[in-house]
SERODO-888890 format. One line per field, with one value per residue (C-alpha): x, y negated, z negated; residue in three letters. Coordinates in Angstrom, 1 decimal, padded with zeros to 4 digits. Each point is the difference from the previous one (the first is absolute). Layout:
BEGIN
u [X|...] $
v [Y|...] $
w [Z|...] $
resn [ALA|...] $
//
This chain:
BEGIN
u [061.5|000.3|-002.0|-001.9|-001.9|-000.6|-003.2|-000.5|-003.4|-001.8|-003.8|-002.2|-002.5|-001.2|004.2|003.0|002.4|002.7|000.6|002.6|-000.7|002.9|-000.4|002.6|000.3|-001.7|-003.2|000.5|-000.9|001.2|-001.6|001.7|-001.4|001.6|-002.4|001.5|-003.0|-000.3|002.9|-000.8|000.2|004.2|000.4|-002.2|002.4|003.3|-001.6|-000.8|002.9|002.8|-000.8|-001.7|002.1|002.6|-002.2|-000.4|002.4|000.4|-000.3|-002.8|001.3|003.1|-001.8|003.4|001.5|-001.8|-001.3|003.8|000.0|-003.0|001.5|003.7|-000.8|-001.6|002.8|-002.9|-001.0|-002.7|-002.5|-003.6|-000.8|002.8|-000.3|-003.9|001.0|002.4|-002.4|-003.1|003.2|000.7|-003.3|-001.3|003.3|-000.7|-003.4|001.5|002.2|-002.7|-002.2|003.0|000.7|-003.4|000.1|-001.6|002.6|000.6|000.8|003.2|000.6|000.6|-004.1|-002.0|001.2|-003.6|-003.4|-001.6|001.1|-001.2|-001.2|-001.7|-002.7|-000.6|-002.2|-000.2|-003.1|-000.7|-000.5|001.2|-003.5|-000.5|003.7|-001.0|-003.1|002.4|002.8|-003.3|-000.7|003.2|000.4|-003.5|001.9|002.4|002.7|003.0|001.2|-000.7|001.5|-002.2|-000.5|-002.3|-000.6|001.8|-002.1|000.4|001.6|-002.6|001.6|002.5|002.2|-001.2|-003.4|-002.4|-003.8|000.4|001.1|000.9|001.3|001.6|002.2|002.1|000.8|-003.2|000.9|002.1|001.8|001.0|-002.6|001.3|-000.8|000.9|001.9|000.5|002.3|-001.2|-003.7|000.9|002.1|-002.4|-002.7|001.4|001.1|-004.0|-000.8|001.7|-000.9|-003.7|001.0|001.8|-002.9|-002.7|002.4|002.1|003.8|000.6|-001.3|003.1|-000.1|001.9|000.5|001.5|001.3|000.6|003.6|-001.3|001.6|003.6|002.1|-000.5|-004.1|-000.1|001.8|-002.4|-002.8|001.5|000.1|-003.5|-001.5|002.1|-002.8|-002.2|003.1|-000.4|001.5|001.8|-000.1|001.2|001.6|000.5|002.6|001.8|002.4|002.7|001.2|-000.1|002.3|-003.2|-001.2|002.6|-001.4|-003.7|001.6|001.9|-003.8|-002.5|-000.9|-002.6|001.3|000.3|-000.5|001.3|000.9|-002.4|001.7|003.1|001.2|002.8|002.2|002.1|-002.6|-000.7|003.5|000.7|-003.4|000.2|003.6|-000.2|-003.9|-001.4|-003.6|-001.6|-001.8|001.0|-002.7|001.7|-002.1|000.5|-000.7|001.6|003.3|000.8|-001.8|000.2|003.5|000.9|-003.1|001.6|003.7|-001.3|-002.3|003.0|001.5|-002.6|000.1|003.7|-000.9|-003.5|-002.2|-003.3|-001.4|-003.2|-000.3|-002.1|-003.1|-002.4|-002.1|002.8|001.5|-001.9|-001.3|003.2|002.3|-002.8|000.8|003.8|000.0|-001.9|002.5|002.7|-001.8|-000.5|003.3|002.2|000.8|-000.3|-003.5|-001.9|-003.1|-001.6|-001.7|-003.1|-002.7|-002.2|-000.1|-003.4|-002.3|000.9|004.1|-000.8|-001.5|003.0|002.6|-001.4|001.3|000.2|001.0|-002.6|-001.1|-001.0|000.2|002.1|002.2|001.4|000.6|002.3|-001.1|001.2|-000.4|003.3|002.0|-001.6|-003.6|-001.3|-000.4|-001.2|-003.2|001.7|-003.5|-001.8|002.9|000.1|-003.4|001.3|002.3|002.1|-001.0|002.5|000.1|001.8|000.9|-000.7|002.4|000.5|000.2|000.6|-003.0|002.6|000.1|003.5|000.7|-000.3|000.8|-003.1] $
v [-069.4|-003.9|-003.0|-001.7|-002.5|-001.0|-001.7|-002.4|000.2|-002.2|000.7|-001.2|002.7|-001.1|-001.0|-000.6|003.2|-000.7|003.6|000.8|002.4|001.5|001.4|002.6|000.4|003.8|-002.0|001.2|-002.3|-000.7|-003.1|-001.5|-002.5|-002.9|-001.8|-002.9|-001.1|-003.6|-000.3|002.2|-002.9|000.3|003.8|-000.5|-002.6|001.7|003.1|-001.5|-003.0|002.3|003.7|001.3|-001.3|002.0|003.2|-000.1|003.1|001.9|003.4|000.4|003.3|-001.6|-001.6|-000.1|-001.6|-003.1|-000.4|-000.6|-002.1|-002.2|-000.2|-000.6|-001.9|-003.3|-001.6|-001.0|003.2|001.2|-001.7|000.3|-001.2|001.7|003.3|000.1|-000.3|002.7|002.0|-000.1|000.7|003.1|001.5|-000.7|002.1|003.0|000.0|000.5|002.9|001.9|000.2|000.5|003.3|000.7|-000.4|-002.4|-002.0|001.6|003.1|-002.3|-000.6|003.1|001.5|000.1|-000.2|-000.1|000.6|-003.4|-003.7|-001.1|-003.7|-002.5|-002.0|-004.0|-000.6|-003.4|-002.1|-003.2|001.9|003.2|001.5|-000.9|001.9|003.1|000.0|-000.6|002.9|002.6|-001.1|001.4|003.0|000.9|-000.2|002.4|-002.4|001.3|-003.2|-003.5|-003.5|-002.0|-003.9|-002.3|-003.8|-001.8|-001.9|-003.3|-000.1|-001.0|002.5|002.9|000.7|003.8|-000.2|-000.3|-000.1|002.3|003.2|002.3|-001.7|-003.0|-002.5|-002.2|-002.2|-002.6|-003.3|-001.4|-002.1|001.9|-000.1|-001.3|001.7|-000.5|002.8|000.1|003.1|-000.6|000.4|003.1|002.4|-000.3|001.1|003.0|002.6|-000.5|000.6|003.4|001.4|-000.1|001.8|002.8|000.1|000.1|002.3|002.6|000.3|002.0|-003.1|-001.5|-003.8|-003.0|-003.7|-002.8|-002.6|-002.5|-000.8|-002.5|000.9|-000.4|003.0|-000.3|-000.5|002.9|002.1|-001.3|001.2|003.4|000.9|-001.0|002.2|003.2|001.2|000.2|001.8|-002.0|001.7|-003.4|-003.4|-002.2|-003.6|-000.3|-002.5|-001.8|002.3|-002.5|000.3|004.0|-000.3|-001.0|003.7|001.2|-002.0|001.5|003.6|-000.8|-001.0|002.4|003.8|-001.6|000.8|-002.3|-000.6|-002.7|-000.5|-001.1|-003.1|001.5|000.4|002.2|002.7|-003.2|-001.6|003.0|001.7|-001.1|000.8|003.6|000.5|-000.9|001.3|-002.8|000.9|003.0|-000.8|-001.5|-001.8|-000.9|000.4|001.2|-003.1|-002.5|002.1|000.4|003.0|003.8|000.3|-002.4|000.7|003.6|-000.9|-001.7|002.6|002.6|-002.8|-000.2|004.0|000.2|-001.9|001.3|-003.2|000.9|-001.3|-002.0|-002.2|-003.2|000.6|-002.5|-001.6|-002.2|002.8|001.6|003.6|000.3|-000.7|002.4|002.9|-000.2|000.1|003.0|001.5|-001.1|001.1|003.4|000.6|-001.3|002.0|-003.0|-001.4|-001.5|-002.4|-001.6|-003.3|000.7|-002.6|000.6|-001.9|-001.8|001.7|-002.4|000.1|004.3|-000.2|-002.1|002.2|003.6|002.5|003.5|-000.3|000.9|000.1|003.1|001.2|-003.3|000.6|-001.4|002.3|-000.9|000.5|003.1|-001.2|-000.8|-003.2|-001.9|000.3|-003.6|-002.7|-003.2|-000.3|-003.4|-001.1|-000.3|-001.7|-002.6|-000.9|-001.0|-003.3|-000.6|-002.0|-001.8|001.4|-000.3|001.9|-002.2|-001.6|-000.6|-002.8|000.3|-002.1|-003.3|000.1|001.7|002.3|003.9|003.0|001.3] $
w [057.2|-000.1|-001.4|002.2|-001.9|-004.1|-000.6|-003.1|-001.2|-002.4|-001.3|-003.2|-000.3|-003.4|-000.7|001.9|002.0|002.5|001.4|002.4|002.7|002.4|003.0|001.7|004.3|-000.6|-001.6|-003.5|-002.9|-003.7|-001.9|-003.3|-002.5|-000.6|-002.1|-002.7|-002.1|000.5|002.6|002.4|002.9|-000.7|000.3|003.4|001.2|-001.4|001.9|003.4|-000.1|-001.5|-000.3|003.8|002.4|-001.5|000.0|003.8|001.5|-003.1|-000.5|-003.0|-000.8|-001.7|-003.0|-002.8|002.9|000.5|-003.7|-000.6|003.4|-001.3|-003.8|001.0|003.1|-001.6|-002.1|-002.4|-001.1|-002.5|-001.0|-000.2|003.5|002.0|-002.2|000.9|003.6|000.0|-001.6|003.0|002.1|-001.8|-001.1|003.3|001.1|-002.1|000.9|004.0|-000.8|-002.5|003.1|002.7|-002.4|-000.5|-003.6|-003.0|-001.4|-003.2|001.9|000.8|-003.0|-001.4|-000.4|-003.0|-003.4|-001.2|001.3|-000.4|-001.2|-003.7|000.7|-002.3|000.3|-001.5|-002.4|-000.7|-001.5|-002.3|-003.3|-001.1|-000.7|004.4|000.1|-001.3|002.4|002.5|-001.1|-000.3|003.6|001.0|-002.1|001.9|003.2|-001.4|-000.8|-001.9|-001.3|-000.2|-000.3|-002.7|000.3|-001.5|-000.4|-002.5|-003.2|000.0|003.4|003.2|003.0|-000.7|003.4|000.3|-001.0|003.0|001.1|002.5|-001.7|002.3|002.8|-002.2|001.5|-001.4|002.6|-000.2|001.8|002.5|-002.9|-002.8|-003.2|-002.7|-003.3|-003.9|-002.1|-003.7|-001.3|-003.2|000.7|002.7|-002.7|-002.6|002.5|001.5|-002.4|-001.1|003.6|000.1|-003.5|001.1|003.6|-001.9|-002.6|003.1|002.2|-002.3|000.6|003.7|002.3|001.0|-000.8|001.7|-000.3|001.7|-001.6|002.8|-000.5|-002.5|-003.5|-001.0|-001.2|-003.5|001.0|001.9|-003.1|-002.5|002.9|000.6|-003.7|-000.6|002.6|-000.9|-002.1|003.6|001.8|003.5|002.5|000.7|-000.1|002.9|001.1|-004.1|001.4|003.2|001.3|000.5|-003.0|-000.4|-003.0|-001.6|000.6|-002.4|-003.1|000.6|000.2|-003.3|-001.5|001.3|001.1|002.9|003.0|002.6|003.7|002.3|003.8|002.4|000.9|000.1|003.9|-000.3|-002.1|-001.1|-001.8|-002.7|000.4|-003.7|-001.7|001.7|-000.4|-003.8|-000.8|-000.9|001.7|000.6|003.5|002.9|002.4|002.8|003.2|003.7|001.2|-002.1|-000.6|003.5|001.0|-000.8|000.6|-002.7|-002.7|000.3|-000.8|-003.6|-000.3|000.3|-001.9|-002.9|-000.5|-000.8|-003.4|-001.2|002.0|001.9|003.0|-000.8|003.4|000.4|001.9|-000.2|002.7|001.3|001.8|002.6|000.9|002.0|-003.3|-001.8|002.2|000.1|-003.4|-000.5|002.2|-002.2|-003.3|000.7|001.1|-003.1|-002.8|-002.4|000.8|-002.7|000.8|003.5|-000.4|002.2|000.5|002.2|003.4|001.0|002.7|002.5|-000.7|000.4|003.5|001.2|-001.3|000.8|-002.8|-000.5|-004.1|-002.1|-004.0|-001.5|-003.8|-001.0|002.2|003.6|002.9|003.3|003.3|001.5|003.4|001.7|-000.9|-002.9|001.2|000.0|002.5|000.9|002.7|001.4|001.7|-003.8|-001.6|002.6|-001.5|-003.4|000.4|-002.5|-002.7|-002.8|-003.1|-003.4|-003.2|-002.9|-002.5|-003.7|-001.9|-004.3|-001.9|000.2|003.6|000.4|003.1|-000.9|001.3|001.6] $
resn [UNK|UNK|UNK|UNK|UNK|UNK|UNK|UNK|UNK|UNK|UNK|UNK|UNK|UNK|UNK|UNK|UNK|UNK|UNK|UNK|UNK|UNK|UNK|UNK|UNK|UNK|UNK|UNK|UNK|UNK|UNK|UNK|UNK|UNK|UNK|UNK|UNK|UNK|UNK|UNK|UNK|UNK|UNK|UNK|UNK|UNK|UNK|UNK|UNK|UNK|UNK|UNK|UNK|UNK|UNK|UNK|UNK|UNK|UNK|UNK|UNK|UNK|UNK|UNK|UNK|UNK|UNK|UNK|UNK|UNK|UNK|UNK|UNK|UNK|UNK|UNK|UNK|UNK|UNK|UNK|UNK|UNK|UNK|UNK|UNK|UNK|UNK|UNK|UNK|UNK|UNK|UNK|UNK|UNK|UNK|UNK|UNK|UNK|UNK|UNK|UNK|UNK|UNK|UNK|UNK|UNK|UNK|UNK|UNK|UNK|UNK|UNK|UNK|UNK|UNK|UNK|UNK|UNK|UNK|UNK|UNK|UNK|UNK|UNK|UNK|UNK|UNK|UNK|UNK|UNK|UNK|UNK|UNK|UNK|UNK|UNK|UNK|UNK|UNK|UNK|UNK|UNK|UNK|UNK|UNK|UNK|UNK|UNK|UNK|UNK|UNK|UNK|UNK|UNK|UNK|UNK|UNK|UNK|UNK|UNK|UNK|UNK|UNK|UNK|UNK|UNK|UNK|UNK|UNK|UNK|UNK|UNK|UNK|UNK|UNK|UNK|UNK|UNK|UNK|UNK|UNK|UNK|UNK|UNK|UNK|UNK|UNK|UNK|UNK|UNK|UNK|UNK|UNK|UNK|UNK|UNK|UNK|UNK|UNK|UNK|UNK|UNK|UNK|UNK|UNK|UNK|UNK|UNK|UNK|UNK|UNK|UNK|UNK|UNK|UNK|UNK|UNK|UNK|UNK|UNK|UNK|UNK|UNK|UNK|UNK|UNK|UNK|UNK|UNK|UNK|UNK|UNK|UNK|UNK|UNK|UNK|UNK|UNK|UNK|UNK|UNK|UNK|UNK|UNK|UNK|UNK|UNK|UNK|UNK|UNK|UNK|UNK|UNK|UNK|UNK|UNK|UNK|UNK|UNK|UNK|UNK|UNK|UNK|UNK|UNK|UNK|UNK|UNK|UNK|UNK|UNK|UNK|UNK|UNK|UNK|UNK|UNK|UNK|UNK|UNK|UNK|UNK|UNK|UNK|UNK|UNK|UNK|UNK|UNK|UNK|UNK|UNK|UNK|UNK|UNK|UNK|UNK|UNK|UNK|UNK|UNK|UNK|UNK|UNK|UNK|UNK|UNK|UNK|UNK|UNK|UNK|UNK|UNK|UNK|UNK|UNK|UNK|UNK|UNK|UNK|UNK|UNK|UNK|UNK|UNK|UNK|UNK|UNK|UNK|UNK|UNK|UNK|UNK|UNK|UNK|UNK|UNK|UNK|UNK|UNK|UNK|UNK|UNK|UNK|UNK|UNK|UNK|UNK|UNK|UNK|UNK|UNK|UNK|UNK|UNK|UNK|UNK|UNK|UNK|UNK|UNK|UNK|UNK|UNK|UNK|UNK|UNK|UNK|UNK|UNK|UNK|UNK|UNK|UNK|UNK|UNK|UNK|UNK|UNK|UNK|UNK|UNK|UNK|UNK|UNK|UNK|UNK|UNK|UNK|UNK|UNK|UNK|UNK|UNK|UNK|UNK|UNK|UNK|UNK|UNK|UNK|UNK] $
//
C-alpha cells in the first residue's frame, strides 16, 4: 500500500478547520486535523508547500517512521505550526491502519483502560448568579465536572465569558479584540465566585478554572490558596509557561492543583514541570503536539511522576481531533479530564462522528480507524473567513498576557 494523494482542506462551518485527508493506491482513507486557531492559513500552506509532496510513495503503514522523517527532516523543528502539521500527518495515519486491521484506534493502543471518558463542560456567564444557571444546565446533561467562568466587576469583557454558551468561540474578529485586565479587580472576584458554586452544588461536582496565563507566580499562589477551601479539581494557565521555574514557587504556596499545556507542542516543552511535579495535568492535544504518537510519549511521560492527562478540547479543534482523542483517553492508565465543547450543528454534519455523550461521559467510536470524517462537498460551502483570539491590555495600556 502507497500514498497516492494528501488533500489540504480548509472550511468555516460556524469557525475555521484545515483537515488533512490521505488517500492510499487500495482507496482507503485516514483524515487528521490540523487546525491552529487563528493561524490556520500557515499550517495549510506548511501542509501543501512542505509536508505532501513528501507523502507521495510512502508506505502509510510505517507511521514511527515518517513522524521521525517529518520532525527530524525540517532543520527548524517544533513549533506550533510544524508540530500541528505533523500531527494531521499522523492521526490521519493511524486512522489508515485502525481500519486496514479492522480495529478502532484505541484497540491499537493497547484497548480500554476504562469504559467511558470523564469530560467537562464550560460554564461561563456575566454574573455568578447567570453561572450557576449555567453549571445546573450541565449537571442536567449528566456532566461530571465543570470549568466555572464569569465576567469580571469593574472590567467591560472577560476573555472566556461568551454570549453563545454552548458553542462559545473565542476567536471574534479578523483583528484581534483588544480587551482591559486588572488582577487586582479579577482575585478579589473569584474566590467569591466559587464559594457560592460549592454552596449551590455540594462538594463531589468536580470544579475547574482557567486562569488565562494572566497572573504572575506569586499571583497565582495567592489565587490557589484562596480557592483551597472549594477543592477545584485544578486551576489552569495560572502563568506563562516560559518560565516554568515559576511553577515551583506556586507549588511551594498552595495545595490547588494545577493544570497547563495546551500550547505546548512537544514532550520538550513540559519535560521539566513533569519531570519535577510541578503540575498535576497535562493538556497537550493530538493535534497541536504532533499527533497520537507524540501526545502518547508525554502521556507515558506524565504517568512515571503522578501527572494526569487533561487534554484541550475546545471548539478550535475539530471532530477529527475530538475523536482521536477519545481513542487516546480510554487507552492510558493515567487519564484525568477531556475538555469537550460541543461542536455546532453545522461543524457536525461536515465531520460525520461516531463518538457519543452518555451519563457524563464520552464514548469512542468502535467502528474501524478513528470513526470520523469529512463530507468534502459540504465543507467546500464554508470559505474561510479571518478570525482572531483577543488580546490583553492592563488598565494603563500595557501589553498582557491574554
Amino acid at each position: 500500500m502507497r500514498i497516492v494523494e494528501a488533500r489540504v482542506i480548509v472550511t468555516c462551518p460556524g469557525r475555521n478547520f484545515v483537515t488533512l485527508k490521505i488517500v492510499t493506491d487500495e482507496g482507503v482513507t485516514g483524515v487528521g486535523d490540523a487546525t491552529l486557531n487563528g493561524r490556520e492559513l500557515s499550517v495549510a500552506s506548511y501542509l501543501e508547500d512542505h509536508v505532501v509532496p513528501a507523502l507521495i510513495g510512502r508506505d502509510p503503514s510505517r507511521i514511527e517512521d515518517i513522524w521521525q522523517f517529518l520532525y527530524k527532516g525540517a532543520y527548524w523543528r517544533r513549533g506550533p505550526v510544524t508540530m500541528t502539521a505533523i500531527a494531521a500527518v499522523d492521526t490521519a495515519l493511524w486512522d489508515i491502519k485502525g481500519k486496514v486491521a479492522g480495529l478502532p484506534v484505541y484497540q491499537l493502543l493497547g484497548g480500554r483502560s476504562r469504559e467511558g471518558v470523564t469530560v467537562y463542560g464550560h460554564a461561563n456567564a456575566d454574573d455568578v448568579e447567570s453561572v450557576l444557571s449555567e453549571i445546573s444546565s450541565y449537571v442536567a446533561l449528566g456532566y461530571r465536572a465543570v470549568r466555572v467562568q464569569t465576567g469580571i466587576p469593574g472590567l467591560e469583557s472577560t476573555y472566556g465569558v461568551g454570549g453563545d454558551k454552548m458553542f462559545y468561540e473565542p476567536a471574534d474578529a479578523a483583528l484581534p479584540t483588544e480587551n482591559i485586565w486588572s488582577t487586582a479587580h479579577y482575585l478579589e472576584h473569584v474566590p467569591k465566585v466559587f464559594a457560592e458554586v460549592r454552596a449551590e452544588f455540594g462538594p463531589t461536582l468536580k470544579l475547574l478554572h482557567d486562569v488565562h496565563h494572566r497572573l504572575t507566580p506569586i499571583e497565582a499562589a495567592r489565587l490557589g490558596r484562596s480557592l483551597e477551601p472549594y477543592a477545584l479539581t485544578w486551576i489552569e494557565d495560572p502563568v506563562p509557561a516560559e518560565l516554568q521555574e515559576g511553577f515551583r514557587l506556586i507549588r511551594q504556596h498552595t495545595t490547588t492543583p494545577i493544570a497547563v499545556g495546551e500550547v505546548f507542542n512537544s514532550i520538550w516543552d513540559c519535560q521539566e514541570l513533569i519531570t519535577s511535579q510541578l503540575i498535576d495535568y497535562i493538556r497537550t492535544t493530538v493535534v497541536h503536539a504532533g499527533g497520537i504518537t507524540h501526545l502518547r510519549r508525554i502521556f507515558d511521560l506524565a504517568a512515571l511522576y503522578h501527572v494526569r492527562s487533561g487534554s484541550h478540547g475546545a471548539t478550535d479543534l475539530s471532530p477529527v481531533c475530538m475523536a482521536a482523542a477519545l481513542h487516546v483517553d480510554v487507552a492510558i492508565p493515567n487519564f484525568g479530564l477531556q475538555e469537550y465543547m460541543r461542536h455546532t450543528p453545522e461543524t457536525d454534519e461536515v465531520f460525520p462522528h461516531g463518538y457519543h455523550f452518555a451519563g457524563g461521559y464520552l464514548h469512542p467510536s468502535e467502528e474501524p480507524g478513528l470513526g470520523v470524517d469529512i463530507n468534502e462537498e459540504l465543507a467546500a460551502r464554508y470559505p474561510y473567513r479571518p478570525a482572531s483570539l483577543p488580546v490583553n491590555r492592563l488598565e494603563d495600556g500595557t501589553m498582557h498576557s491574554w
